[in-house]
C-alpha positions in Angstrom: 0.0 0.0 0.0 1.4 3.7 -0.7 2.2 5.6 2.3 0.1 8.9 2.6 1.8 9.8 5.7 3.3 13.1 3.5 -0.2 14.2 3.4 0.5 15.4 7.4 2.5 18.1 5.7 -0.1 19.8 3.4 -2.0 21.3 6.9 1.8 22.8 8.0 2.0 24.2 4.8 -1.2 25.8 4.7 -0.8 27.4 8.1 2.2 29.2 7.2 0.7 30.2 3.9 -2.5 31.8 4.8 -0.7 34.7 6.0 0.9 35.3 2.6 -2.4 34.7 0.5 -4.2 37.2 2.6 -2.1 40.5 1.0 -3.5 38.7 -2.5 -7.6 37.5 -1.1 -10.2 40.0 -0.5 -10.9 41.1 2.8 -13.9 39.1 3.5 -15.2 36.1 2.4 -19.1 35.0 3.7 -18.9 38.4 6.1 -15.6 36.9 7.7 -12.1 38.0 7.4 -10.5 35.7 4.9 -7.8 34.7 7.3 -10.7 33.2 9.4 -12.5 31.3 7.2 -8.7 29.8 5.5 -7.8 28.8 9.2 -11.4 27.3 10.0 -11.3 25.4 6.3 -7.9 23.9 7.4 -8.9 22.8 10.9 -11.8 20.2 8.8 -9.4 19.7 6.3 -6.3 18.6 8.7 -8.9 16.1 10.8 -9.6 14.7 7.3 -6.3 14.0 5.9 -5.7 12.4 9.7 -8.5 10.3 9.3 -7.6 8.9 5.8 -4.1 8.3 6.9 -5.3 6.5 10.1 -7.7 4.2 7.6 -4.3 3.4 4.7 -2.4 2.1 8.3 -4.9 -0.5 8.8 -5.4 -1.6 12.4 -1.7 -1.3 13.8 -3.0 -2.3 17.7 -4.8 -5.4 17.0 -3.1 -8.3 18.0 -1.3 -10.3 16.1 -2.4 -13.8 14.1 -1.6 -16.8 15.0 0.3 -17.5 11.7 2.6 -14.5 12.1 5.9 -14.9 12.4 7.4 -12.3 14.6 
C-alpha cells in the first residue's frame, strides 16, 4: 500500500501560507475576514487528511495472528 503519511505536511503548509495569500484574497469572504475562514477550512481539512491516513495504516494495535511470524 502507498504511504500517505506526506499528506501530514499539506496542513503545515497551509498554516504558514495563509498569512501570505491574505495581501493577495479580498478582505472578506461569507462576512468573515478571509484569514478566518482559511484557518477554520484547514482545521476540517487537517482532521480529514488524519483520518484517511489513520484508515491506509490499517489496524496497527490489534493483536497479532496466529500465523505471524514475529
Amino acid at each position: 500500500m502507498k504511504s500517505v503519511k506526506w499528506l501530514a505536511a499539506l496542513p503545515v503548509i497551509a498554516f504558514f501560507s495563509g498569512g501570505w495569500l491574505t495581501g493577495h484574497m479580498p478582505t472578506f469572504v461569507l462576512g468573515m475576514p478571509f484569514l478566518m475562514v482559511w484557518n477554520v477550512a484547514w482545521l476540517v481539512l487537517t482532521s480529514l487528511i488524519m483520518v484517511a491516513i489513520a484508515r491506509s495504516e490499517g489496524d496497527l494495535d490489534a493483536a497479532p495472528h496466529a500465523g505471524d511470524a514475529r
